[in-house]
C-alpha positions, 0 to 999 in steps of 0.5 A, a space after each residue: 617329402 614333407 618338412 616334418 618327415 625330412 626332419 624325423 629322417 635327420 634325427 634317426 639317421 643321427 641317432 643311428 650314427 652316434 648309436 653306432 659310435 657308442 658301440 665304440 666311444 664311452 658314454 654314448 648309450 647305443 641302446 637309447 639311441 636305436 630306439 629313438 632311431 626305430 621311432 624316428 624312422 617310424 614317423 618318416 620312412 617304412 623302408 628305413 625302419 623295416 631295415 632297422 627292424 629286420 636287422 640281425 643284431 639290433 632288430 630282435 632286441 627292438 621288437 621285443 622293447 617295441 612290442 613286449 617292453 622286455 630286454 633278454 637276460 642275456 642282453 642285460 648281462 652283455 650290457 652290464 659288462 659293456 659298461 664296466 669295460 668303458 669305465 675301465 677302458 677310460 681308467 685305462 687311458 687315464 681320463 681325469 677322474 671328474 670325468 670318469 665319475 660322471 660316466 659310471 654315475 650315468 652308466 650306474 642309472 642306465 644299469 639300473 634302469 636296464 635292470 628293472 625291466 621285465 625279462 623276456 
């Protein structure tokens, strides 16, 4: 394996694994961070990004970024609800305020940007 297929292999794993962590953890955006794995993966190694593409959950809601550009209403609905309930969660555990403005200021922007996009 080449240096540079080694070095897309580093960065979607990576990107899987902290896209798994925002599942969990406010402030990471899953979502971005599956695409740049499917896109990484899709440089280094076809096994790994037909898995990824083939997976129940992840995989429909990649195709249809990859080949249509569109996100499911539903979708949008879903992500929306996970955002407010992270800020809420980090008012919950009394992060400092500073922190919390950052987060639904970046979580705004993502909102918008999840918004604009054509509806499958």
């Amino acid at each position: 394996m080449g240096l540079a297929k080694i070095f897309w292999v580093l960065v979607g794993g990576s990107s899987l694994g902290l896209g798994t962590l925002g599942i969990f953890l406010p402030l990471l955006p899953t979502v971005p961070l599956y695409l740049l794995a499917a896109f990484s993966f899709s440089k280094s190694s076809d096994k790994l990004h037909n898995w990824l593409l083939s997976h129940n959950i992840f995989g429909p809601h990649i195709r249809d970024w990859n080949e249509k550009r569109v996100i499911k209403r539903r979708s949008k609905y879903m992500a929306v609800i996970a955002m407010a309930g992270s800020v809420l969660l980090a008012i919950f555990l009394s992060v400092p305020y500073k922190f919390i403005a950052v987060q639904a200021i970046i979580l705004g922007l993502v909102g918008r940007f999840i918004w604009r996009q054509k509806e499958a």
